[in-house]
ZATOR-708616 format. One record per residue (C-alpha): x, y, z. Coordinates in pm, 1 decimal. Layout:
        px        py        pz
         X         Y         Z
...
//
This chain:
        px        py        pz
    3440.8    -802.2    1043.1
    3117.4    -947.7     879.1
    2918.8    -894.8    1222.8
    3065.0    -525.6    1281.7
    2917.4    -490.4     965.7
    2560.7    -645.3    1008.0
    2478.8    -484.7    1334.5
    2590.4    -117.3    1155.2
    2350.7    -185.7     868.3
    2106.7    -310.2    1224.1
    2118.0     -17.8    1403.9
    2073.1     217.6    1095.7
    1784.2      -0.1     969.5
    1606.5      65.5    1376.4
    1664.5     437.6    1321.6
    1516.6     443.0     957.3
    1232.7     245.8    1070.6
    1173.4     441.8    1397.2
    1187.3     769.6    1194.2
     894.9     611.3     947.0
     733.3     424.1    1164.9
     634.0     635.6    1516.2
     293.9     726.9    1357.9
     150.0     340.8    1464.0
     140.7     477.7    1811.6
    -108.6     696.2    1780.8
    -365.3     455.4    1701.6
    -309.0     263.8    2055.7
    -471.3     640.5    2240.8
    -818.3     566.0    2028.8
    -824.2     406.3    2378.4
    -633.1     508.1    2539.2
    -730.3     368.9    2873.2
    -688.9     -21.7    2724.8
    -396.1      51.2    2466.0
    -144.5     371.8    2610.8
      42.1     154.5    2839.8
     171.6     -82.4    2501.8
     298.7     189.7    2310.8
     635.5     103.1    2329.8
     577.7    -250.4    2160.9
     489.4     -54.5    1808.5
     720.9     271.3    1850.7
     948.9     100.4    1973.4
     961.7    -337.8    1960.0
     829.9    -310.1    1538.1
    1098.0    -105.6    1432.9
    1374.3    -327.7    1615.0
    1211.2    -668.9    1448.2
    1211.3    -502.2    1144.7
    1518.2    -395.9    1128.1
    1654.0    -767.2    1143.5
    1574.0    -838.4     782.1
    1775.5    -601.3     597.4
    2028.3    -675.1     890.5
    2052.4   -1030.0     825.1
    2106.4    -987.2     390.4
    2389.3    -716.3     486.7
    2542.7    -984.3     726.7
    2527.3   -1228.4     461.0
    2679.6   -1003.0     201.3
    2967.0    -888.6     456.6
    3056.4   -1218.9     521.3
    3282.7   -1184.6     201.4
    3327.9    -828.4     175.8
    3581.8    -705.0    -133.8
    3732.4    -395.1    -121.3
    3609.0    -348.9    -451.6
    3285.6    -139.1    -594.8
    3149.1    -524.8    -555.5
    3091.3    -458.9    -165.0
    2858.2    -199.3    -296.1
    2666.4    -428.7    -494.3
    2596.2    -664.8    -215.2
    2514.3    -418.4      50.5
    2253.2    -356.0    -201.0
    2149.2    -676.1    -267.8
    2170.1    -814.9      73.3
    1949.2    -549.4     196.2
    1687.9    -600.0     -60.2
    1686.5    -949.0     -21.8
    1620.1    -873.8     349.3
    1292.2    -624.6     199.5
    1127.1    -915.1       5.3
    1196.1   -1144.4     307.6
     963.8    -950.9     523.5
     714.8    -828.5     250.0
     650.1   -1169.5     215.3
     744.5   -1381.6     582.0
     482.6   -1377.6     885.7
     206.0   -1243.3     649.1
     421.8    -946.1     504.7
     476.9    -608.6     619.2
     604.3    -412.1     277.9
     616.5     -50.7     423.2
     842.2     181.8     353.2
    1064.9     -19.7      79.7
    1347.2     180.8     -38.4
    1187.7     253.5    -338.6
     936.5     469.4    -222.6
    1137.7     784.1    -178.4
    1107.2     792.7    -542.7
     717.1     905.5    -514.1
     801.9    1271.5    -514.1
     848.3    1235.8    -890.7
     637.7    1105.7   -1160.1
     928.7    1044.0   -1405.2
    1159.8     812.6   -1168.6
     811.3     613.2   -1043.1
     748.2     508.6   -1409.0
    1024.8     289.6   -1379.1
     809.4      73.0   -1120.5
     614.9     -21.7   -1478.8
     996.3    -220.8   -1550.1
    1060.5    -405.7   -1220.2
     806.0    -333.3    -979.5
     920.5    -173.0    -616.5
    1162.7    -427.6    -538.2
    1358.7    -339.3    -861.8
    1291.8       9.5    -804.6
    1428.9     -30.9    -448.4
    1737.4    -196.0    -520.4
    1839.8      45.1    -797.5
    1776.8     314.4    -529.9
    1989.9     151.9    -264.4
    2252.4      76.3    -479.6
    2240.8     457.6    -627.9
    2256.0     576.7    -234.1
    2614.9     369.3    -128.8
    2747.2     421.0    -448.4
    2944.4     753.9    -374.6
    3152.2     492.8     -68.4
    3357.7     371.1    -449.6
    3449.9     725.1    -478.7
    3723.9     731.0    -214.8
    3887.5     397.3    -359.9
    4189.1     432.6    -548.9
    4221.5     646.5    -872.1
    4325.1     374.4   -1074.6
    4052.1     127.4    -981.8
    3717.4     100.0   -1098.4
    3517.9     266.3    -834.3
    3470.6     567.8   -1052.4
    3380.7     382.4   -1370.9
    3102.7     166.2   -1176.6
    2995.3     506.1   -1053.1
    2957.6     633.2   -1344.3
    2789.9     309.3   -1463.5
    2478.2     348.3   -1199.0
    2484.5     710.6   -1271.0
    2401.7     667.5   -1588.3
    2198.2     360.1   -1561.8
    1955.1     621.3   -1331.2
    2013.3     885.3   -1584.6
    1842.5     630.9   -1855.0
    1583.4     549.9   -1618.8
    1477.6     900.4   -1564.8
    1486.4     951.7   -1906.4
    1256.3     683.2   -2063.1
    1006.7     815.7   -1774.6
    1018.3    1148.9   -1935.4
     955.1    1016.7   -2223.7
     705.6     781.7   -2082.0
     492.2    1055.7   -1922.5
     553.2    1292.9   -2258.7
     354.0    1048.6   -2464.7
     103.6    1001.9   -2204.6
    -247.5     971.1   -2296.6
    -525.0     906.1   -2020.7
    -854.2     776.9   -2173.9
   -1181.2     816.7   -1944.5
   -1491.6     559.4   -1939.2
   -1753.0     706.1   -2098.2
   -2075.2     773.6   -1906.1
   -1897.0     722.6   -1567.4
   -1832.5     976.0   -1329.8
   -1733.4     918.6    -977.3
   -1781.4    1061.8    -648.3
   -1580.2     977.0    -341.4
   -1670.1    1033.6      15.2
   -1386.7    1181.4     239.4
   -1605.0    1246.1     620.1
   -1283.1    1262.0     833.0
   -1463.9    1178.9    1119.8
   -1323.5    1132.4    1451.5
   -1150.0     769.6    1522.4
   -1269.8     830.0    1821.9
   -1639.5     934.8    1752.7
   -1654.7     679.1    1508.5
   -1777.1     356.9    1667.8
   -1980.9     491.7    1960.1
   -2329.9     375.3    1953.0
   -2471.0     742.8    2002.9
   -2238.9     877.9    1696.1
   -2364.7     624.0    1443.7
   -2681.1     778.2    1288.0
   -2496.3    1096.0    1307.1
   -2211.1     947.8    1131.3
   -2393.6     754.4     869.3
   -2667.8    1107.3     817.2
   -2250.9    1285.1     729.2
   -2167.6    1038.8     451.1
   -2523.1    1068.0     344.5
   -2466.5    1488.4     349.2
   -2148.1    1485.4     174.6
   -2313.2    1235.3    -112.6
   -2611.3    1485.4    -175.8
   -2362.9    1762.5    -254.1
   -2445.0    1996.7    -539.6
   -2381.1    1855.9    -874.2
   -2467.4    1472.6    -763.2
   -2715.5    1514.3   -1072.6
   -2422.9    1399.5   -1291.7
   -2266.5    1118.9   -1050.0
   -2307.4     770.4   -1179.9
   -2103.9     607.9    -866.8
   -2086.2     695.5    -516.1
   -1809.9     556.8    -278.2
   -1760.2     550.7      74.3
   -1479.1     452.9     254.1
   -1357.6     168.1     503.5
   -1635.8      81.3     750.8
   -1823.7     361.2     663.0
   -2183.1     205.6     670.6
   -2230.7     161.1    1090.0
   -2494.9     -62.2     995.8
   -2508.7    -433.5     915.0
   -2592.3    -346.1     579.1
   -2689.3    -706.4     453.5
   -2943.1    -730.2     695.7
   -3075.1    -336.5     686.4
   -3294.4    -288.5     402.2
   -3391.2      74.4     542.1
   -3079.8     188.5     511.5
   -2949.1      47.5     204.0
   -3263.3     250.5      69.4
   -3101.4     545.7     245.8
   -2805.4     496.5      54.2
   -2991.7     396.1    -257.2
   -3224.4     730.3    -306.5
   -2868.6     914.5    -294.2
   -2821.6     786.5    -669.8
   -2989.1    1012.5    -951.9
   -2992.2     749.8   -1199.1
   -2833.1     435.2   -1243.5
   -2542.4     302.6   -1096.9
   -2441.4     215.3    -753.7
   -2311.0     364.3    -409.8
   -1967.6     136.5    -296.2
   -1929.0     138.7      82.5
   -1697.1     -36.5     302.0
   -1906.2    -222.3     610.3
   -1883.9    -519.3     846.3
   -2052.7    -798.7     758.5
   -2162.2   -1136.6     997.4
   -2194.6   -1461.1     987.7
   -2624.1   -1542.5     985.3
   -2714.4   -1593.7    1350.6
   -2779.5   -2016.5    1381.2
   -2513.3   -2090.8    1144.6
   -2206.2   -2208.8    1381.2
   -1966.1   -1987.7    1551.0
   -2013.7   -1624.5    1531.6
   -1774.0   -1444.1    1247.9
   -1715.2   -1128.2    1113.7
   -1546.7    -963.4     802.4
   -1438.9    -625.6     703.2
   -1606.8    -568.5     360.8
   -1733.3    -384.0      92.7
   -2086.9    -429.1     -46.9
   -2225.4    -257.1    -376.7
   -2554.6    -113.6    -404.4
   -2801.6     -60.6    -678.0
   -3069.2     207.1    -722.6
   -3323.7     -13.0    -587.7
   -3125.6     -81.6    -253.6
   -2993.7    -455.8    -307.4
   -2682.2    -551.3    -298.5
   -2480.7    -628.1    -624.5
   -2203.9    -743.6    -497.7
   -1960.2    -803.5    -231.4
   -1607.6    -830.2    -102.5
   -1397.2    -954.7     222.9
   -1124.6    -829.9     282.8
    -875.8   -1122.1     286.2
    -537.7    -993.2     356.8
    -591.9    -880.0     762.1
    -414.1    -641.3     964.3
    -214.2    -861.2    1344.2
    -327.0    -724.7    1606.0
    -547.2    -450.1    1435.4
    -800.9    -690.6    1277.4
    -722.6    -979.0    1443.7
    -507.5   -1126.7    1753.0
    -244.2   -1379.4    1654.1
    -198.4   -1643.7    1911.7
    -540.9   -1566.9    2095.2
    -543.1   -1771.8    2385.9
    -202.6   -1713.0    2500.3
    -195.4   -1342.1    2432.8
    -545.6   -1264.9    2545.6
    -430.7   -1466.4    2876.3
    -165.6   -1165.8    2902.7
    -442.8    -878.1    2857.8
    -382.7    -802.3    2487.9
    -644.2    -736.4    2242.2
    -656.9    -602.4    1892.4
    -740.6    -251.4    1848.5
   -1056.3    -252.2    1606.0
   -1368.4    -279.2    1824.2
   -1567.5    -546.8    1913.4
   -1449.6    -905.9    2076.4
   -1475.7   -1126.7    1760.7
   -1130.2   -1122.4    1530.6
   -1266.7   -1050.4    1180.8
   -1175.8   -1341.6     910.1
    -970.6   -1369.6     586.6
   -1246.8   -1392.1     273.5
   -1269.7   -1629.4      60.2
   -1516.4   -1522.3    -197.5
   -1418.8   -1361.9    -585.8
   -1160.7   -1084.9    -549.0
   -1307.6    -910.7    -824.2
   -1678.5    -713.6    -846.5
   -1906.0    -664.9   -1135.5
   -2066.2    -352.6   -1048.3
   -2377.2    -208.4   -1290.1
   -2202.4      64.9   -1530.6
   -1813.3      -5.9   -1445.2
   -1550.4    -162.8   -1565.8
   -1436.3    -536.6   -1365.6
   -1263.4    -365.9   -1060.1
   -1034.0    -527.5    -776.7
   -1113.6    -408.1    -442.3
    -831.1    -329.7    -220.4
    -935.4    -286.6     145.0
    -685.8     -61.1     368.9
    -339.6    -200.8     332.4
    -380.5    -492.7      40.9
    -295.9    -228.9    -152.5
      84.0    -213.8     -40.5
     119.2    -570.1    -115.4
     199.6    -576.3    -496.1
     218.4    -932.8    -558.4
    -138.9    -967.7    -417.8
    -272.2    -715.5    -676.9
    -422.6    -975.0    -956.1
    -648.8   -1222.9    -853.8
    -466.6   -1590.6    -943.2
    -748.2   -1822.6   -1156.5
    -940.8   -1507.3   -1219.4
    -996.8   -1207.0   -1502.3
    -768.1    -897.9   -1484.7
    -958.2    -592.5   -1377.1
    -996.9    -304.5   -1529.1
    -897.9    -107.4   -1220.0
    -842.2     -87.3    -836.4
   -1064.8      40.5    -580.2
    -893.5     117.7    -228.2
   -1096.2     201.7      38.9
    -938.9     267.1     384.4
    -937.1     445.5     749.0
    -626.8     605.3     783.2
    -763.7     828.0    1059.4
    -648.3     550.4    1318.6
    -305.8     769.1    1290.5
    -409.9    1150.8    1303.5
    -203.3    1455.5    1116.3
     133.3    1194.5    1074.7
     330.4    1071.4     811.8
     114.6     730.0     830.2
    -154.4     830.3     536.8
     104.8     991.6     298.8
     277.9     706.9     307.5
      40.6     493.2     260.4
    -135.7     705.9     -42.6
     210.5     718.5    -219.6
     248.5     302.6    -202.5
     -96.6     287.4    -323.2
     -26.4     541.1    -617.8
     253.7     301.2    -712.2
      20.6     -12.2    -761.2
    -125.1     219.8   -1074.7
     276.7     268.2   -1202.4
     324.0    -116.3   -1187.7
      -1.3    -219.1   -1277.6
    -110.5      91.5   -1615.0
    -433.6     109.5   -1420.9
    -619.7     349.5   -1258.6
    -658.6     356.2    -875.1
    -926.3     523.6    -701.6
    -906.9     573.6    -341.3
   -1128.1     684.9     -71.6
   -1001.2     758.0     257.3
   -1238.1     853.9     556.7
    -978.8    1137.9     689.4
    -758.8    1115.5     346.0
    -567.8    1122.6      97.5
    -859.9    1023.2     -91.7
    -803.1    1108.2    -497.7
    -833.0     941.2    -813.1
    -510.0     821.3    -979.6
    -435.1     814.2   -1341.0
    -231.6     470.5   -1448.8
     111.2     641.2   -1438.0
      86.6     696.3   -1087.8
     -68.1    1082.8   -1147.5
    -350.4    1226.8    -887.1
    -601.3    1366.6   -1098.2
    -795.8    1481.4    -855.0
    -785.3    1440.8    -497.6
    -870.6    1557.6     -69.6
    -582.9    1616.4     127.6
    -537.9    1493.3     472.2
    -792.8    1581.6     756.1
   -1026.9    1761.9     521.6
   -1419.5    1680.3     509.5
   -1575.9    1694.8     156.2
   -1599.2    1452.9    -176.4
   -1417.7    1415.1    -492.5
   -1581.7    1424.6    -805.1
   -1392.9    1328.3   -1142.2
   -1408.7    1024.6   -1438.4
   -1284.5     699.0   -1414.8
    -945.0     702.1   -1609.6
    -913.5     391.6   -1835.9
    -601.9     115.8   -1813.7
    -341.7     138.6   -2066.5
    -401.6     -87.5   -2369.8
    -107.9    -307.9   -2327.5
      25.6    -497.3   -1995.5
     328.8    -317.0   -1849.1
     634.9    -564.9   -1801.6
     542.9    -548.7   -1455.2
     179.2    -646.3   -1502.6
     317.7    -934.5   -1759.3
     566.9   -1109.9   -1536.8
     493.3    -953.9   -1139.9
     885.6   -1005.1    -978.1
     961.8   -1227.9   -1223.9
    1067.3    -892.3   -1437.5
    1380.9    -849.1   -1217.9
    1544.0   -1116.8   -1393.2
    1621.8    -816.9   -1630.6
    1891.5    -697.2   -1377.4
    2116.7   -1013.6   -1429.4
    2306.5    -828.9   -1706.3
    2300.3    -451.2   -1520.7
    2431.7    -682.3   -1183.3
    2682.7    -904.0   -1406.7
    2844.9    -574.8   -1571.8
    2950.1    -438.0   -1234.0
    3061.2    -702.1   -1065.5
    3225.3    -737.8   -1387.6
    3433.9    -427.4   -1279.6
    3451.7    -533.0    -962.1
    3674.6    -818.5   -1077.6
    3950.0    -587.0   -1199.6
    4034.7    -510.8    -803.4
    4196.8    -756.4    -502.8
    3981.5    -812.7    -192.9
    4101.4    -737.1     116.2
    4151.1    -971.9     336.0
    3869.6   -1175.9     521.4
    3752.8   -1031.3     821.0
    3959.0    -724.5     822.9
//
């Protein structure tokens, strides 16, 4: 019956999400001596409450299940339903949508430019349980929906070969950039005897040979150990690392001026000119539970849980622009650690479209795991959806900057020290169907969902509950 059903779609959905998901442990032995003993709550408790989304849309869709290629259709449906629920619900957690395990090709990702990743996701879903029609009955139309996807995905791969065989990437003139990968410790990173050190190994990397033709410099998340609104000394530091105009881009926390109410903090990102003042700024506004901040303070903190970032104050949401004008660039949205999965935040409402997307993050909370590939190949996406570039610096990687269909021009792997040179690519002239109408655009799969359950009318459902 219809809950037979739901919990088998449950228990798959804990093991798909345990499989993707064990790398979150590793950032609770940072500290291990305050975090170890949770580790089951992430590895273990996350997967389980996520897996109650696509649970719940597969329960609905069992509820009247046909024996028809239609079952397929709602499985489908039901489970991406269940995807946008929690991309969206308790501040969103869109990892690991279905549509990802397209990123291993450059021609199926195009089709992100259509529909976006829920489109993309449901397509893939559907493509995946289609093969269950194939044991229906010759004469029913399990083999002609087949064939129908099969050929819708066939199409799909074809007008992204044909997308990517046209493709043209312009570059910004007079702009080259240089990104900052340190891959320093997680562990080395906050202590107050590692900071100069740390801050002197960004400054290293930046003075590499060739900086003579580097307009920009950018470091990652929290790279700057320093208050860097309030440290003229080493904003100079930063600044004589510029050969001629410009600015260096650093991720840093910023805090509230001492006298002015209750003491806050934000995770941001400042810009700095030649002369070592700041340009412009961003706060991060889209926080990480329980990594930036704790949810229900005073009752969890009663229980002896904190959030993992350092420090006792929980770091706010900004409020400010969410784009920067930066000397010598295009308008740019900054994207700080994992805004950039969320691709309905991507354009700033009330203000300009940018010109491209900056993403600085730390992945190396989560070692030599799965974590920062996944993460790189969601942010690679945003460019797909969006026909813009995306450059991203990582302090332990990926760090690399991405043409607008999605393409790594260059890039650092994973756990390796060392910078990224390379031109900023330009956006696309016109707005991808994506970029026009954000999730609206999957109102172009009423016809491709209306033709099969078209077919699916031509056989009897079984029987209610059977």
């Amino acid at each position: 019956g219809p809950w037979r059903r739901g919990f088998t779609v449950f228990a798959f959905a804990y093991g798909y999400f345990l499989a993707g998901l064990y790398w979150t442990g590793i950032s609770f032995f940072v500290d291990a001596a305050r975090f170890a003993p949770l580790l089951p709550f992430p590895v273990l408790g996350l997967p389980l409450l996520l897996a109650i989304f696509p649970a719940l849309g597969a329960l609905a869709a069992a509820w009247r299940w046909p024996a028809s290629p239609m079952r397929v259709l709602l499985l489908a449906l039901g489970w991406c339903a269940g995807e946008y629920a929690r991309s969206h619900l308790f501040t969103g957690f869109p990892w690991n949508l279905a549509g990802y395990v397209w990123m291993f090709s450059d021609i199926m990702a195009q089709s992100a430019s259509l529909f976006g990743i829920h489109g993309l996701s449901f397509l893939t879903l559907l493509a995946a349980a289609m093969p269950a029609v194939l044991a229906d009955r010759p004469d029913g139309p399990g083999r002609a929906s087949f064939a129908f996807v099969a050929a819708a995905l066939l199409l799909l791969a074809g007008a992204g070969f044909y997308r990517l065989a046209g493709a043209e990437v312009a570059y910004v003139p007079g702009v080259k950039l240089r990104l900052v990968q340190p891959s320093i410790d997680q562990k080395e990173k906050w202590r107050d005897e590692k900071r100069a050190e740390n801050f002197d190994r960004h400054r290293q990397l930046s003075a590499l040979a060739g900086r003579e033709s580097i307009t920009h410099i950018v470091w990652p998340e929290t790279a700057a150990p320093y208050l860097l609104d309030n440290d003229e000394l080493r904003r100079m530091q930063m600044a004589r690392l510029l050969a001629g105009g410009g600015a260096i881009i650093s991720g840093a926390v910023r805090l509230s001026p001492p006298g002015q109410g209750p003491l806050r903090a934000w995770n941001s990102v400042h810009a700095i000119d030649r002369g070592g003042r700041i340009q412009a700024s961003y706060d991060k506004r889209h926080l990480v539970p329980f990594g930036e901040y704790l949810p229900f303070r005073p009752l969890l903190s009663a229980l002896g849980v904190d959030k993992l970032a350092p420090g006792t104050v929980d770091f706010s949401a900004g409020s400010g622009p969410m784009l920067m004008t930066v000397e010598g660039l295009p308008r740019l949205r900054v994207l700080i650690c994992y805004e950039g999965v969320f691709p309905g935040e991507i354009m700033p409402p009330g203000e300009a479209r940018p010109e491209w997307l900056l993403n600085v993050t730390n992945d190396g909370w989560f070692g030599q795991s799965t974590g920062p590939h996944q993460h790189f190949a969601m942010t690679r996406l945003r460019a797909v959806e969006q026909g813009m570039a995306v450059v991203r610096t990582a302090n332990s990687g990926i760090s690399a900057i991405v043409d607008p269909y999605g393409r790594a021009i260059a890039s650092l792997g994973l756990g390796q020290s060392g910078v990224v040179d390379g031109p900023l690519p330009r956006p696309l002239p016109g707005l991808t169907l994506y970029a026009r109408f954000g999730d609206a655009s999957l109102i172009g799969f009423v016809p491709f969902v209306l033709v099969l359950a078209w077919m699916a009318r031509r056989r009897k459902e079984i029987p209610r509950g059977s």
